[in-house]
C-alpha positions as CSV (number, residue, x, y, z in Angstrom):
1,X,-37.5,-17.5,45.1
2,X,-41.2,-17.0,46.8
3,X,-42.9,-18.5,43.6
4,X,-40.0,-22.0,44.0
5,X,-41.4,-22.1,47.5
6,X,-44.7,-22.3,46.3
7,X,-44.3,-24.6,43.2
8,X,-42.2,-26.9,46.1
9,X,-44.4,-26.8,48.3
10,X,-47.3,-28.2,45.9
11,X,-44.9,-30.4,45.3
12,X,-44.5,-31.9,48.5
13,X,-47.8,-32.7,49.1
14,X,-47.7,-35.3,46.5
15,X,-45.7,-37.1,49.0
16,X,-48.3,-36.7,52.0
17,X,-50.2,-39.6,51.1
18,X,-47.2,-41.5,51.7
19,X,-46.1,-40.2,55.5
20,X,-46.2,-44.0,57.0
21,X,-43.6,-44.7,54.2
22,X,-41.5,-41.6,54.5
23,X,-41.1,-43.0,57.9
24,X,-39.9,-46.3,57.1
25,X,-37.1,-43.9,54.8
26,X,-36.5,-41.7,57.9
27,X,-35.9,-45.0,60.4
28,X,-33.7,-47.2,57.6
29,X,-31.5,-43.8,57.1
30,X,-31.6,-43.2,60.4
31,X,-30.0,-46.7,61.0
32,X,-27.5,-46.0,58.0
33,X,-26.4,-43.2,59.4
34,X,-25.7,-44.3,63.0
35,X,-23.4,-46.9,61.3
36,X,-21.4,-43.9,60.1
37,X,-20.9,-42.4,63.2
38,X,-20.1,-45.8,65.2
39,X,-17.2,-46.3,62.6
40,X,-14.9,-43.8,64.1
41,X,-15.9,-44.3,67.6
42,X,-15.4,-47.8,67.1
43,X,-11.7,-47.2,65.4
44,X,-11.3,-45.2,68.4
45,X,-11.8,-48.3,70.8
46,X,-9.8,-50.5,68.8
47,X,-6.5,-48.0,68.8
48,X,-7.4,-47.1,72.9
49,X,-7.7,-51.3,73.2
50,X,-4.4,-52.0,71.4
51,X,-2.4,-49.3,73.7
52,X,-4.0,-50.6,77.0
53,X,-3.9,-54.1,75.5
54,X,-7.8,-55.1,76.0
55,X,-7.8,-58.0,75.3
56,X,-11.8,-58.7,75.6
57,X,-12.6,-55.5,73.1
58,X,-10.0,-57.0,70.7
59,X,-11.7,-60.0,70.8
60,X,-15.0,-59.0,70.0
61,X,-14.1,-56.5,67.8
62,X,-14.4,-58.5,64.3
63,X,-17.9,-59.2,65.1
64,X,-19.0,-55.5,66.1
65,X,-17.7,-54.2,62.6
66,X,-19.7,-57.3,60.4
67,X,-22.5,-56.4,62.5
68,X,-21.5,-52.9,61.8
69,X,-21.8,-53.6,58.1
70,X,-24.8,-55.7,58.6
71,X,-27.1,-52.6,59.9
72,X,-25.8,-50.5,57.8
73,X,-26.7,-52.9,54.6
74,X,-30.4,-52.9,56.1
75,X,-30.7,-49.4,56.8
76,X,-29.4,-48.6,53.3
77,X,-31.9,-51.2,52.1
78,X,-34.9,-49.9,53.7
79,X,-34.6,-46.6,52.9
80,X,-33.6,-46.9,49.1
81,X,-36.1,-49.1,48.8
82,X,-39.3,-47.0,50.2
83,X,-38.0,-44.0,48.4
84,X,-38.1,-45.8,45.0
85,X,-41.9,-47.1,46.5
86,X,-42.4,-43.1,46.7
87,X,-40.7,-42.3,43.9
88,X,-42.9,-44.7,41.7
89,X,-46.0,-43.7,42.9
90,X,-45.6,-40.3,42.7
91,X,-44.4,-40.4,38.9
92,X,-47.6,-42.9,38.5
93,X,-50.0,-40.3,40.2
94,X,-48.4,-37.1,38.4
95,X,-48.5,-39.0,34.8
96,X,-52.1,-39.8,35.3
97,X,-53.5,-36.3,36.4
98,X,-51.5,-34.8,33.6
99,X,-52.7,-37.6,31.2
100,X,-56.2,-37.1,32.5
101,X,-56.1,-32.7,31.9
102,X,-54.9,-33.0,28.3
103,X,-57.7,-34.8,27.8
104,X,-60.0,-32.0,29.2
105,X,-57.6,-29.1,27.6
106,X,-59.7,-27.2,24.6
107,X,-59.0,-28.0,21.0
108,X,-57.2,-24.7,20.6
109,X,-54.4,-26.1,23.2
110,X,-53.4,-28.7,20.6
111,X,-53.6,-26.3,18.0
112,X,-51.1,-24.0,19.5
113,X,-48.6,-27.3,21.2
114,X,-47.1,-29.3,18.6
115,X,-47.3,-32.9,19.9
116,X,-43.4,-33.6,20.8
117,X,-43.8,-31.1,23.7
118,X,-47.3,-32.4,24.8
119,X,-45.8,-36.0,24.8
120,X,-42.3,-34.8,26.6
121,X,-44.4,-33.2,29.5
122,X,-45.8,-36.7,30.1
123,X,-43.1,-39.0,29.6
124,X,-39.6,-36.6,30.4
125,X,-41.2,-34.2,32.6
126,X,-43.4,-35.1,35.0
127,X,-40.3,-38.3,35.5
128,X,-38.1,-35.2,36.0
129,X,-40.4,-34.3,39.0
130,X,-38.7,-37.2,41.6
131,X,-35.6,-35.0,41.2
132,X,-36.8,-32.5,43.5
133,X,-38.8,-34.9,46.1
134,X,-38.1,-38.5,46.5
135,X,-34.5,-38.2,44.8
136,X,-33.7,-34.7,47.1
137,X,-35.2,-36.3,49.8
138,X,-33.4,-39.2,50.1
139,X,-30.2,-37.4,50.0
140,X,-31.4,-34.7,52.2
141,X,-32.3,-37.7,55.1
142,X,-29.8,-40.1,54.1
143,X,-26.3,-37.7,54.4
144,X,-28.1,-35.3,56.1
145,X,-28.4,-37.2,59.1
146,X,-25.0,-38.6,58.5
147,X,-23.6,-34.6,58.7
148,X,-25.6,-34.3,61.8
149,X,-24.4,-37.5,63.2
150,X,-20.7,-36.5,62.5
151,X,-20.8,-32.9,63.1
152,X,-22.2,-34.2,66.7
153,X,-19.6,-36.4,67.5
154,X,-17.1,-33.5,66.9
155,X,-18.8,-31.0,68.6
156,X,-18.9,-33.7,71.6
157,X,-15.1,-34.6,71.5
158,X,-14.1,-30.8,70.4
159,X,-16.3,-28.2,70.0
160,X,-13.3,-25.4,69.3
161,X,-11.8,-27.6,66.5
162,X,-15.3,-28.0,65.1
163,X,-15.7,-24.2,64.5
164,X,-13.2,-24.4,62.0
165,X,-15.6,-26.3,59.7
166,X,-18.6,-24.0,60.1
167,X,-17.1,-20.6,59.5
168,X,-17.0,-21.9,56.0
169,X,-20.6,-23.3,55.6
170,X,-21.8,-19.4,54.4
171,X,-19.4,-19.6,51.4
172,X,-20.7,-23.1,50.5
173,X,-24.0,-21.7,51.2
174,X,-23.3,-19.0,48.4
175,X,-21.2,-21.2,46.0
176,X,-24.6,-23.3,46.2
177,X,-27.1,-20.0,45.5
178,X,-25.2,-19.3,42.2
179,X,-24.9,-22.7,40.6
180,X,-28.5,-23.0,41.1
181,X,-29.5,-20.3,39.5
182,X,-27.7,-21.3,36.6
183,X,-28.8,-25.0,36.5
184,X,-32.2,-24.3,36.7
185,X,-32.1,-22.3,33.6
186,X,-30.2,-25.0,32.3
187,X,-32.4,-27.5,33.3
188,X,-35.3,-25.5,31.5
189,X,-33.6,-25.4,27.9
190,X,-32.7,-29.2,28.3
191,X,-36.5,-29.8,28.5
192,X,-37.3,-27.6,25.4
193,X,-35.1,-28.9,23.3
194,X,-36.2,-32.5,24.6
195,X,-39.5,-30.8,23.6
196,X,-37.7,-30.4,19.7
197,X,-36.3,-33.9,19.8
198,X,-39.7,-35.8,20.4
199,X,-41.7,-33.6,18.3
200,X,-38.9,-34.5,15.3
201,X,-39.4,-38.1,16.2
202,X,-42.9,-38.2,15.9
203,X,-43.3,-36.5,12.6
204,X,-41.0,-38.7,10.9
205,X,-42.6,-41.9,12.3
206,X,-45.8,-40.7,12.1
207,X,-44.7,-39.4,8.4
208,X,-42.7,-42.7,7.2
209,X,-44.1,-43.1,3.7
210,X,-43.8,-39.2,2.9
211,X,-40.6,-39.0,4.1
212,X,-39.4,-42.6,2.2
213,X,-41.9,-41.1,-0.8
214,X,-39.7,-37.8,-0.8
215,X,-36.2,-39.3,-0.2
216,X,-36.4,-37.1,3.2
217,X,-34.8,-39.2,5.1
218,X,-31.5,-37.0,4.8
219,X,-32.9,-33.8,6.0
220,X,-34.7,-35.9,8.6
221,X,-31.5,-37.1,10.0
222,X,-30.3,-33.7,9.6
223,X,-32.8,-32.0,12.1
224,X,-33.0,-34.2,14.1
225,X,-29.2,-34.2,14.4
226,X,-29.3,-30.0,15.1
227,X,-32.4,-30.4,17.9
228,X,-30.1,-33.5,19.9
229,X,-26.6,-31.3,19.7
230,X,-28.6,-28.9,21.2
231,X,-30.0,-31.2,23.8
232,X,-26.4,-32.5,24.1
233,X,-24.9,-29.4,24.5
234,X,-27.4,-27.8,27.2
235,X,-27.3,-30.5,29.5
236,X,-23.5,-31.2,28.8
237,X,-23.5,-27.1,30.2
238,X,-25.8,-28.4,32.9
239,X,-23.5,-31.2,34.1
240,X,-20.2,-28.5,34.0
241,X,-21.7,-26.3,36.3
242,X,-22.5,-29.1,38.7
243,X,-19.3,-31.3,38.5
244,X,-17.6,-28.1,39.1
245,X,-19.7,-27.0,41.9
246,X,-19.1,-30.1,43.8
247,X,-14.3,-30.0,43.4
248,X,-14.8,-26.5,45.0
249,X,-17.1,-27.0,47.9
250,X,-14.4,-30.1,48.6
251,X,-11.3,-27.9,48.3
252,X,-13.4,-25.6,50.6
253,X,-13.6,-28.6,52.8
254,X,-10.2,-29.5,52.6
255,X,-9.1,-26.3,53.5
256,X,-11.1,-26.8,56.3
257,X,-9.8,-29.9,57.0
258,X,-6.1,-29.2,56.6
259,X,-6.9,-25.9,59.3
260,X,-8.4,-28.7,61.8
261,X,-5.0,-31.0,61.5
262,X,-2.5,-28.0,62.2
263,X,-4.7,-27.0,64.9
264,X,-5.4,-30.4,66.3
265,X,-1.2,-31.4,65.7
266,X,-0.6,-29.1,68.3
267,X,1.1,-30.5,71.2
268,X,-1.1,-28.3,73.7
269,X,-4.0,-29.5,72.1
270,X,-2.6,-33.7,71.6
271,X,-2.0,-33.5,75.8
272,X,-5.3,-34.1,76.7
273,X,-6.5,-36.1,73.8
274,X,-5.7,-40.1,73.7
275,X,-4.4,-41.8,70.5
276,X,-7.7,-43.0,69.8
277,X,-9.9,-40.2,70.2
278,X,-7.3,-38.2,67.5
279,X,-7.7,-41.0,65.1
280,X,-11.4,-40.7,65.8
281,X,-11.7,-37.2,65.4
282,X,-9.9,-37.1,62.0
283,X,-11.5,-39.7,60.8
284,X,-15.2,-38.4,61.2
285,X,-13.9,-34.7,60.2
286,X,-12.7,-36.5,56.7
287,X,-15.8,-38.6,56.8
288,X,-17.7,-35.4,56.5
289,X,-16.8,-34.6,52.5
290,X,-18.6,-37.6,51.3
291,X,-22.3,-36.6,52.9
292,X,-21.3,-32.8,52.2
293,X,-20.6,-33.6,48.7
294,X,-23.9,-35.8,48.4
295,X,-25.9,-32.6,49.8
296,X,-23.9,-30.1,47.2
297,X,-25.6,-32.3,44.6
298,X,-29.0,-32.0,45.6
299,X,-28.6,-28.3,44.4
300,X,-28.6,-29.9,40.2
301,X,-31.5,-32.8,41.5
302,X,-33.6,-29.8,42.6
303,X,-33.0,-27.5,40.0
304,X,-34.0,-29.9,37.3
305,X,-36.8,-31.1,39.3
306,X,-38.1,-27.5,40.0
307,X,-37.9,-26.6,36.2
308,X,-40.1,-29.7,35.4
309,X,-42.3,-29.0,38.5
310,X,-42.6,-25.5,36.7
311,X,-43.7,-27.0,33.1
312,X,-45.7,-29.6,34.7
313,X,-47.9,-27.4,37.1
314,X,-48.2,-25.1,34.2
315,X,-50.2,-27.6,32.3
316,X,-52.0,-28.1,34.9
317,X,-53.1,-24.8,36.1
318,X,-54.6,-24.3,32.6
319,X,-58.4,-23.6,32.0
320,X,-60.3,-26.4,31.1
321,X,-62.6,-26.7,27.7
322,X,-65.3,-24.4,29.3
323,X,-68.4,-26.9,29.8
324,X,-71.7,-24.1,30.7
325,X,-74.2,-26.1,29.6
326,X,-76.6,-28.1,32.1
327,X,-79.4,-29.3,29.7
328,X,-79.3,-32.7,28.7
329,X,-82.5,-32.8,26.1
330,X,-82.5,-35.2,23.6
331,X,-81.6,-33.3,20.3
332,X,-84.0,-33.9,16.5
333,X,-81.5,-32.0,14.5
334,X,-82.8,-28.8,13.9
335,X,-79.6,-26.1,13.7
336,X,-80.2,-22.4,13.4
337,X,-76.6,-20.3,12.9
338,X,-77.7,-16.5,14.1
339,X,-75.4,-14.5,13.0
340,X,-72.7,-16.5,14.2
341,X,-68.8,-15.1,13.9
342,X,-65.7,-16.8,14.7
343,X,-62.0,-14.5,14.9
344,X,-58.9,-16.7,15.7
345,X,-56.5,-14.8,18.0
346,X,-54.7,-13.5,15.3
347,X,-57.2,-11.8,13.9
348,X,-58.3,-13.4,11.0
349,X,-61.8,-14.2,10.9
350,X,-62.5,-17.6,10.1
351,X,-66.7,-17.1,10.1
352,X,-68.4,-14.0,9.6
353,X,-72.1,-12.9,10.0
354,X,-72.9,-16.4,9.1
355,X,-77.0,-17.0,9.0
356,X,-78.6,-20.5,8.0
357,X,-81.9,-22.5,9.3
358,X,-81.6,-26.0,8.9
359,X,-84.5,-28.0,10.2
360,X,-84.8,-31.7,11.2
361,X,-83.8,-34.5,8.5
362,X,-82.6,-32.1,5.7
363,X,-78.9,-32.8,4.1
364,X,-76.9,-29.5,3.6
365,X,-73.7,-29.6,1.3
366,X,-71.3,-26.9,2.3
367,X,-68.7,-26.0,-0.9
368,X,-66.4,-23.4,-1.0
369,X,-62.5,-23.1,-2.1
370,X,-60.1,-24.1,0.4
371,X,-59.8,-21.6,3.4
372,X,-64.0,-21.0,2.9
373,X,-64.5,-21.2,6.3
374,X,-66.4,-24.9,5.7
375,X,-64.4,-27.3,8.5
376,X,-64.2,-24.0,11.3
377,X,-68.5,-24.1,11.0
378,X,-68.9,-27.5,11.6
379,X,-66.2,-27.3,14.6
380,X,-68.5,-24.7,16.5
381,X,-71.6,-27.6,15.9
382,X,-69.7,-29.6,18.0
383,X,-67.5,-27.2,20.2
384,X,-64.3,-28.0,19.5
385,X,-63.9,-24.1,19.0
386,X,-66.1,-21.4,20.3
387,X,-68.2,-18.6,18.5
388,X,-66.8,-15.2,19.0
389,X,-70.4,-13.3,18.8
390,X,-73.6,-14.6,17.8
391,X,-75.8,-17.8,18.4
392,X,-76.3,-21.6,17.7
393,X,-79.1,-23.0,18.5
394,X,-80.1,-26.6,18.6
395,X,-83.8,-27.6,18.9
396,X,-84.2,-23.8,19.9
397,X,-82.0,-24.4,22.9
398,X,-78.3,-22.1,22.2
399,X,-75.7,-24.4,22.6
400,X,-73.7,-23.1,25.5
401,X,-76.7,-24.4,27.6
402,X,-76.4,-27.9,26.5
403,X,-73.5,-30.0,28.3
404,X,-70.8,-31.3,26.2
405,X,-70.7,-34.8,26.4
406,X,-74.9,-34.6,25.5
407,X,-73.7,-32.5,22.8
408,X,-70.8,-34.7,21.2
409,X,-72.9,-38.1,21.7
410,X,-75.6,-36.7,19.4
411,X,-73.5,-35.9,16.6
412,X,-71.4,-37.8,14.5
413,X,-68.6,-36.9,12.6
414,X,-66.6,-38.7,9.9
415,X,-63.3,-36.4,9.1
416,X,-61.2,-36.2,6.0
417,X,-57.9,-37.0,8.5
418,X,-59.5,-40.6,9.6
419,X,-57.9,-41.6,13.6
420,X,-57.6,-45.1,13.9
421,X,-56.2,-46.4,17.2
422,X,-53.6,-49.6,17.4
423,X,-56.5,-52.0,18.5
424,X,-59.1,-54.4,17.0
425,X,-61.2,-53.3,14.0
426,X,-64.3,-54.3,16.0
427,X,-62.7,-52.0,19.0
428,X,-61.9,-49.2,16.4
429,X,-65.9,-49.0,14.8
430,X,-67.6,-49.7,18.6
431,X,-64.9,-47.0,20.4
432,X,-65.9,-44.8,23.5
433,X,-69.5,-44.5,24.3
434,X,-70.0,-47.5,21.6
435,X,-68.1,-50.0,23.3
436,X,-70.4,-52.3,24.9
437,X,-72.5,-52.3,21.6
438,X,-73.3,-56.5,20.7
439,X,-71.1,-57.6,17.2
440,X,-74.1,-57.9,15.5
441,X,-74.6,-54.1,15.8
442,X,-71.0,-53.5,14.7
443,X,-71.4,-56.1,11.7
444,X,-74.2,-54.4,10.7
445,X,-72.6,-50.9,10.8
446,X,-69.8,-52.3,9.1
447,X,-72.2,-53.3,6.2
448,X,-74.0,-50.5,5.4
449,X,-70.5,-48.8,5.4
450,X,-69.5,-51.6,2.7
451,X,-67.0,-52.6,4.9
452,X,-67.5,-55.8,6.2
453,X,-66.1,-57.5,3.2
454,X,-62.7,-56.2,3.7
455,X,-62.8,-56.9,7.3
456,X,-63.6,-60.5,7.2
457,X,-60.6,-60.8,4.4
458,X,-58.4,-59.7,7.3
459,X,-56.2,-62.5,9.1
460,X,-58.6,-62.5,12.4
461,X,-61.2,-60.4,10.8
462,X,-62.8,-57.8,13.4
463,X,-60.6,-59.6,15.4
464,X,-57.6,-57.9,13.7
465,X,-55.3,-55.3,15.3
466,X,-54.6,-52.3,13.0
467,X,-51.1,-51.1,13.3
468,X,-50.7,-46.8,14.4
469,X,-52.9,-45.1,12.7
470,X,-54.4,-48.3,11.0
471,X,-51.8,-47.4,7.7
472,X,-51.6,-51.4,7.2
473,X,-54.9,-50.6,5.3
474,X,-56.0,-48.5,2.3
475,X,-57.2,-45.0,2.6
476,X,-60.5,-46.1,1.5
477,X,-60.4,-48.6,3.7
478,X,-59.8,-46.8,6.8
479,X,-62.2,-44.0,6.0
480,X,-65.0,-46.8,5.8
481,X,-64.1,-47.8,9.1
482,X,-64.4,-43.8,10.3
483,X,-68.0,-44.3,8.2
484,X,-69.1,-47.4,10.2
485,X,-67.9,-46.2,13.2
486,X,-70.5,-42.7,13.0
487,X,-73.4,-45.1,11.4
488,X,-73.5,-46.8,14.5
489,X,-73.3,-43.9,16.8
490,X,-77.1,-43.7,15.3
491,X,-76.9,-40.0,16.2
492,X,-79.4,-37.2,15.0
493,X,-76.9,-35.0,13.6
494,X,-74.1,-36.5,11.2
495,X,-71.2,-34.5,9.8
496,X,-69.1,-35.8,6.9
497,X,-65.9,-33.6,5.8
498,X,-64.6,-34.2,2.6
499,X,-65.8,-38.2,4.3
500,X,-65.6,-40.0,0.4
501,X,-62.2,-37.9,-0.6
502,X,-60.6,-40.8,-0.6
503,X,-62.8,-43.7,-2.2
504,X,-62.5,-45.0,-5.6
505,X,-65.5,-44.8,-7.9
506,X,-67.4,-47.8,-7.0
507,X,-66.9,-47.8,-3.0
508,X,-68.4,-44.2,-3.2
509,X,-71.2,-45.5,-4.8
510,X,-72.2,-47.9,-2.0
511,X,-71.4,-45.7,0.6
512,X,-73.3,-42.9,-1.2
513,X,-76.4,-45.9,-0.8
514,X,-75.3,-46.6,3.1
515,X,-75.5,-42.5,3.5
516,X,-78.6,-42.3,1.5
517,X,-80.1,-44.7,5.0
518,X,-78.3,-43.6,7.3
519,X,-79.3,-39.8,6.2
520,X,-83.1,-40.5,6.9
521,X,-84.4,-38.4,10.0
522,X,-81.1,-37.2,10.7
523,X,-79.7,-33.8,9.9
524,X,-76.6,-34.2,7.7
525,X,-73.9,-31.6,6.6
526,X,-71.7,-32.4,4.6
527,X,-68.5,-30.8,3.8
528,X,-67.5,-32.5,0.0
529,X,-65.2,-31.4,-3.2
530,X,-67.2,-34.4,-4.9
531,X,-70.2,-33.4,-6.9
532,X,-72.2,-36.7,-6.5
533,X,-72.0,-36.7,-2.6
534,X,-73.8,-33.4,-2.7
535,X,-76.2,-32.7,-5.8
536,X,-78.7,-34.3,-4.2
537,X,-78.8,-32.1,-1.5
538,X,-81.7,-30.8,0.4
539,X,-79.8,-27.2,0.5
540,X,-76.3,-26.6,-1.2
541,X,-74.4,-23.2,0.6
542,X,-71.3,-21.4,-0.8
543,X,-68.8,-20.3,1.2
544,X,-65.9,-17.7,1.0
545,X,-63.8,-16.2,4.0
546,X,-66.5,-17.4,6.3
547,X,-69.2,-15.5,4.0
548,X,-72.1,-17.2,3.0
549,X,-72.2,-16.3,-1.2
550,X,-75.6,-18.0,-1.9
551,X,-77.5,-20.8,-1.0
552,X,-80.1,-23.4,-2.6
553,X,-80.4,-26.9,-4.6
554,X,-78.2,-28.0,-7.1
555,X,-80.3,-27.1,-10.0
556,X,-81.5,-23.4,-8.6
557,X,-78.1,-22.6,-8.2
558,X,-77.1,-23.9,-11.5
559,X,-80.1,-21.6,-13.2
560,X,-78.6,-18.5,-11.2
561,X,-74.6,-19.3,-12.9
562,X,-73.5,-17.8,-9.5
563,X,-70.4,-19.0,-8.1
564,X,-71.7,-22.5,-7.7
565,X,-72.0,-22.6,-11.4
566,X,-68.8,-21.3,-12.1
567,X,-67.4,-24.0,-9.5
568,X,-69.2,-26.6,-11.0
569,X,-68.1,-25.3,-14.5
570,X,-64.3,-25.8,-13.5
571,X,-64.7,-29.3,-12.7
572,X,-64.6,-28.7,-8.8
573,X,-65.5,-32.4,-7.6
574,X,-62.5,-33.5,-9.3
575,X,-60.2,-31.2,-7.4
């Protein structure tokens, strides 16, 4: 309960920003309400005005209730519509903060999230949040000052009767306690499995050909047919509990209600009361289910919202990627590893005692079976995961003393798993920190990625807007995109894994010309299965489990028929 305060709380001053409309809400409900009230005085003027035949109140009386009508339509109107102002914003503002930490959340984060639930957080979620303010809200001020408008008016014409209709409010108070408690572990699985339901949607878009390739689309259908039964069936649960909340607090009421009448039908208690005031007094008392019934239902709203509000300050309460660096020098390229060691959380260590001096300008090959240990190095160069003991050190500088966005723009990396993004080709090779680079830097890139050829065949040529994932060209294609895009980077430290995998024979031979440039006076690694991308070499280390097994050029490691020899001797590059 203390910790729902809290995460409320933090919620609610979201909405501070937005006081001067919150009062515009609270003066257009206010208006609303008034209305409410005025309807059973004003039925009992009309039933006191027909019984001492008045005839000037009679008169007037179709005008007071289309004015009636006519403040009430403007109160409604002001109110709904600055809570939807709220509401928007605060959805807006939410959406970008969360958008804005994922994008400073460590690599392991992603490893350990699958990308339906990242997504749902966003999108489902943090929308999930105007449940518990602006949606609560409204209903709190709206029927809230309706029940306070009413409940006055009967306290003022008969206090006594009114009793009646409290001395139930601690039952309602409890019905209200329970239901909540189950929602709001309702609420929680609803968002999981929406969780289950995005992350099946994505894989199968995101996996069309495989899934077409593999005549998956069957089992497809099938899971994602389990993962929305159970989203149907959790918030079907979650609706029960509060459709059924709601008939029992209004048989509570009635109850109430039915009390009042047999009291009120008394003919001690009619004597002092006119016609009209009865009528009056009835009427608000019955008027009083609708705004009660309103504020019953605030109980799902805010246990749905409070179970996002949960989620969503979750994300955010996470520890950034870890930035304790504050040098900025500007880096040549040479890399020592010191001992460095790298142990996942489950244990299994992933780099072990790994020592290697690479100086400025030299091209190491990193081979090894799959599992080696090869990608995990190269994602300590650049941070994307961090060293469990031991040192890196850059220039002579360790690593964790440089800052990470003067780390990442000084080295390049081309991935076997190329990212395109749905925009133009030109937008795709010049992307973040290249962006304002001219389009003859990007045609040149392009070029000595042997690229520009296929571009310019392109409808609008770098003009053209790749589809998701850029899959409307060929994997060769798109990885010499990924090339052109790190040859322009110009940046003294170039990493290429597995970065010709999928070029046929004669586009790897011009890119292996467009590296052989873009390799001079830059340190390159290079993580390759393909024997000409890494014969020639400057140094050529062997891997296993994170080990290194030996280390040297092509032919010294060939003379020694170590386990580079019997690699080579099995073909590997073709593997």
């Amino acid at each position: 309960m203390k910790k729902d305060l809290q995460v409320y709380r933090r919620l609610l001053k979201y909405l501070v920003p937005f006081w001067g409309t919150i009062l515009l809400v609270f003066l257009g409900f206010t208006l609303s309400a008034s209305t409410e009230v005025a309807v059973a005085k004003l039925l009992q003027g009309i039933i006191d005005a027909i019984q001492t035949k008045n005839r000037e109140f009679t008169t007037i009386f179709p005008l007071l209730v289309v004015g009636l009508i006519f403040f009430r339509g403007l109160g409604s109107y002001i109110g709904s519509y600055y809570t939807a102002v709220i509401s928007r914003h605060l959805v807006f503002n939410v959406r970008q903060q969360v958008f804005a930490k994922i994008l400073r959340l460590p690599s392991q984060y992603f490893l350990d999230n699958n990308s339906g639930h990242i997504t749902a957080k966003i999108i489902y979620n943090v929308d999930q949040l105007t449940s518990a303010s602006t949606e609560s809200l409204r209903t709190l001020i709206q029927q809230g000052l309706i029940t306070i408008g009413l409940l006055g008016f009967l306290i003022y014409t008969n206090w006594r009767l009114t009793l009646c209709i409290l001395i139930f409010a601690p039952l309602i108070g409890v019905l209200m306690r329970k239901a909540g408690k189950r929602m709001r572990k309702l609420s929680l699985q609803v968002q999981d499995t929406m969780g289950d339901v995005n992350h099946v949607v994505q894989e199968t878009v995101n996996g069309n050909m495989v899934v077409k390739g593999f005549a998956g689309q069957e089992y497809e259908q099938s899971r994602f047919k389990k993962h929305s039964l159970e989203n149907l069936k959790r918030g079907l649960k979650m609706v029960a509990v509060s459709q059924l909340n709601t008939p029992v607090i209004q048989v509570i009421m009635a109850i109430a209600m039915a009390i009042i009448i047999w009291i009120a039908l008394r003919p001690e208690i009619l004597q002092d009361i006119s016609a009209g005031a009865f009528v009056a007094y009835i009427t608000a008392a019955g008027m009083l289910s609708k705004p009660i019934k309103a504020l019953t239902e605030i109980n799902e709203k805010l246990q749905r919202g409070l179970a996002a509000a949960h989620s969503v300050f979750e994300l955010l309460d996470l520890d950034e990627e870890k930035d304790t660096g504050t040098q900025t020098p500007k880096l040549h390229g040479n890399i020592v590893f010191d001992h460095a060691n790298l142990t996942y959380h489950d244990g299994h260590k992933a780099i072990q005692d790994f020592t290697l001096n690479v100086k400025s300008g030299q091209t190491i090959a990193l081979v090894g079976r799959s599992g080696a240990g090869k990608t995990s190095l190269v994602n300590l160069l650049v941070r994307f995961q961090e060293l469990t003991s031991g040192q890196i050190l850059l220039d002579g500088i360790d690593i964790k003393d440089i800052k990470l966005d003067s780390l990442r723009t000084q080295i390049a990396m081309v991935n076997q798993q190329v990212v395109l993004f749905n925009r133009t080709v030109r937008e795709n090779i010049a992307y973040g920190q290249l962006e304002n680079i001219s389009q003859n830097e990007v045609e040149k890139a392009a070029k000595a990625a042997y690229a520009h050829d296929f571009i310019m065949a392109l409808p609008q040529g770098y003009d053209t807007v790749l589809g998701a994932q850029g899959l409307n060209l060929s994997g060769g294609q798109r990885q010499r995109i990924a090339i052109a895009r790190a040859i322009l980077k110009n940046a003294p430290i170039l990493i290429l894994d597995e970065a010709t995998s999928a070029l046929d024979n004669e586009s790897e031979y011009f890119i292996q010309q467009a590296f052989d440039t873009a390799m001079q006076d830059r340190t390159t690694i290079v993580i390759a299965h393909r024997l000409s991308t890494i014969e020639n070499a400057d140094c050529i280390v062997v891997m296993d489990k994170g080990r290194i097994l030996e280390q040297g050029s092509h032919s010294e490691l060939i003379a020694k028929e170590g386990a580079y020899y019997q690699l080579h001797k099995r073909n590997f590059e073709e593997n």
